[in-house]
N, C-alpha and C positions, 0 to 999 in steps of 0.2 A: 298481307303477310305471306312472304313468301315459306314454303315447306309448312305450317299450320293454322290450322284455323283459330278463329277467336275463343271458338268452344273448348278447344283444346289448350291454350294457351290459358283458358280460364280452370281449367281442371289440373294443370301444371302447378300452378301456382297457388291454387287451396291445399293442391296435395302440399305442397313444402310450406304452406303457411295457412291454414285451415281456418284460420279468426279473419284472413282475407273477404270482404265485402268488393263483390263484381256488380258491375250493371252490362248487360247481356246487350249489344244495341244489333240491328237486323235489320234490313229491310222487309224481309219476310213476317209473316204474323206469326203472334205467339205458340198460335197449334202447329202451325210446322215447322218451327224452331222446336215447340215441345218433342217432337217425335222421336229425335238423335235422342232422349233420353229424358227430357225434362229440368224442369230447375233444380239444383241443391236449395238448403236453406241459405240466407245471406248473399244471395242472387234473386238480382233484378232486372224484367226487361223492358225494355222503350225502343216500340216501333220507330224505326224512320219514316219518312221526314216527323222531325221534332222542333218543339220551340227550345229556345233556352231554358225558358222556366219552368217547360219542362222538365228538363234535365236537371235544375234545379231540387225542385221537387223533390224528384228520386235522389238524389245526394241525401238532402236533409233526410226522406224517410229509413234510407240504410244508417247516416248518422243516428239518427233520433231511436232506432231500433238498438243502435249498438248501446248508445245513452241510460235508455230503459232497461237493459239486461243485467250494464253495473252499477244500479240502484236498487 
């Protein structure tokens, strides 16, 4: 993406809509991705390389978290 990062683009975007669920994806690990600043709540991350079901996964657990909070 040219002119922003993902990080940025992800803080763009909770700013204007804050109920937004991100998943954070990186090559890098999670400690130095954490450094720029760390997670908000409602952000998730999944190193690269990944499986699908992976990614799966994390869907359903950000779904299934949103699920449980309007119960």
């Amino acid at each position: 993406m040219p002119g922003m990062s993902g990080w940025e683009l992800a803080q763009t975007m909770r700013a204007r809509r804050a109920d937004m669920k991100v998943i954070y994806m990186s090559g890098y690990t999670d400690k130095v991705v954490s450094q720029d600043g760390g997670f908000d709540p409602g952000m998730v991350f999944l190193q690269k390389p990944f499986p699908l079901s992976t990614l799966v996964e994390k869907v359903r657990e950000l779904l299934g978290a949103e699920v449980q909070q309007q119960l």
